[in-house]
C-alpha positions, 0 to 999 in steps of 0.5 A: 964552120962557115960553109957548114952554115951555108950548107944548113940554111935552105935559102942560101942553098936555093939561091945557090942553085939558082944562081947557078942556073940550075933548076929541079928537073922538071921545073919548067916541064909542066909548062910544056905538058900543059901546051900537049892536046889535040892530035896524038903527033902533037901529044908525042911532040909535047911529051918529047919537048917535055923530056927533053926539058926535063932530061936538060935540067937533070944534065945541068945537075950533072954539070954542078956535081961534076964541077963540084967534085973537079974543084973540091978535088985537091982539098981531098985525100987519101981515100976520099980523093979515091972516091971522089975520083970515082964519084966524078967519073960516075957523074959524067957518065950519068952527063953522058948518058942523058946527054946521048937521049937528048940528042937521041930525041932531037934535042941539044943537050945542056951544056956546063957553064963557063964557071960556077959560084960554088960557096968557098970550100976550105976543107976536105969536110967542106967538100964533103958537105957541098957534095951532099949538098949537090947529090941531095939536090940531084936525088930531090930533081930526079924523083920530081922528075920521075912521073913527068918523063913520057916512057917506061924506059927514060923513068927506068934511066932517071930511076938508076941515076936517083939511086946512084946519086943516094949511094953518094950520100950515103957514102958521103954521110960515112965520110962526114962521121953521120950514120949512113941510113938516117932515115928510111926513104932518101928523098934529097931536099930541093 
């Protein structure tokens, strides 16, 4: 009950994520669009550093999911360690993948940190929630994202992830005993 309350205050969660370095995708993207202007190699430099910035923040995402998934992993059982087994290895290859675009840009990518201040998880239904706590955070960055990305083909990569990351909590939902689809659109809560 404990983490259930955690889970369903707004503030507390904030305060998770920024505690554990995480900010929306995005975040300080519009910063760096709002430094383009003059010539066009300027412009592509901008919008590479503002990929790149928003490509991190995402991978930084990734890095909390897949702690989360690593250390909620022995309270799992049965089926749900199947799957969050099959969710962990999801996450690190959506790490991978926008890891390999930020050094394909000419970035370095994030890397994850040393330990993360997950509030503590006693149950298998503790685990569950903050995995849907974290893919709802993930799905609310990736569609914060979206329009900030410079190409058609990084929107395409960031878009694959966001729906990957809604079939997790649509999933997770099922697991918890909630209705699977509760609404029409999954916008994930930042």
């Amino acid at each position: 009950m404990e983490f259930e309350r955690f889970a369903l205050d707004p503030v507390s969660r904030r305060r998770f994520f920024h505690a554990s370095g995480v900010a929306t995708a995005g975040g300080s993207a519009a910063l760096l669009a709002a430094c383009g202007g003059g010539s066009g190699k300027s412009q592509n430099k901008a919008a590479t550093e503002t990929d790149i910035a928003v490509l991190n923040g995402a991978i930084d995402l990734e890095n909390t999911a897949i702690a989360a998934y690593t250390a909620g992993a022995p309270l799992l059982k049965g089926e749900l360690l199947k799957l969050g087994r099959e969710f962990l290895g999801q996450e690190k290859e959506h790490a991978d993948a926008l890891s390999t675009t930020v050094t394909q840009l000419g970035g370095h990518p994030s890397r994850p940190k040393a330990a993360y201040d997950f509030p503590r998880v006693r149950t298998q239904r503790d685990v569950l929630l903050l995995a849907n706590m974290i893919e709802h955070e993930a799905i609310a960055a990736y569609l914060d994202a979206l329009p900030k990305l410079s190409s058609p083909d990084l929107r395409a990569t960031v878009a694959s992830i966001a729906t990957n990351e809604a079939e997790h909590v649509s999933v997770l939902l099922g697991a918890l005993g909630r209705p699977q689809v509760p609404t029409a659109f999954v916008a994930g809560s930042a």
